[in-house]
C-alpha positions, 0 to 999 in steps of 0.5 A: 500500500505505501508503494501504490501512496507513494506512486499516486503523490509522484503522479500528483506532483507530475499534475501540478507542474502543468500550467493552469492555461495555454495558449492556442492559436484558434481562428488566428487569434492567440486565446488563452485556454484551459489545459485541459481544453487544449485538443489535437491539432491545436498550434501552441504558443509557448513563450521564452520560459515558458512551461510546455503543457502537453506533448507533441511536435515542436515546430520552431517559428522565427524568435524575431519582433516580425513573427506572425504570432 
């Protein structure tokens, strides 16, 4: 029983490292949403720093003041 607590607190430590929100570009519009919500398909912006909420394919966009997002 002590292992199965222990493995349940590492999950729950895992959880929390998760932001509470993410943003996604729906529409083309940057909309800030549960990460939760966050579904397939959906293009993250993560921003320098920032926590990366989900797994999926990394593709890298221009770091300059003339990026689209």
């Amino acid at each position: 029983m002590r292992a199965r607590g222990g493995a349940n607190d590492a999950v729950r430590a895992l959880l929390d490292l998760a932001p509470p929100a993410r943003l996604v570009v729906r529409d083309g519009h940057q909309v800030e949403v549960p990460t939760a919500d966050v579904v397939a398909g959906d293009l993250l912006v993560v921003r320098p720093g920032a926590k990366i909420a989900v797994d999926g394919w990394w593709r890298p966009a221009p770091a300059t003041s003339t990026s689209r997002w």
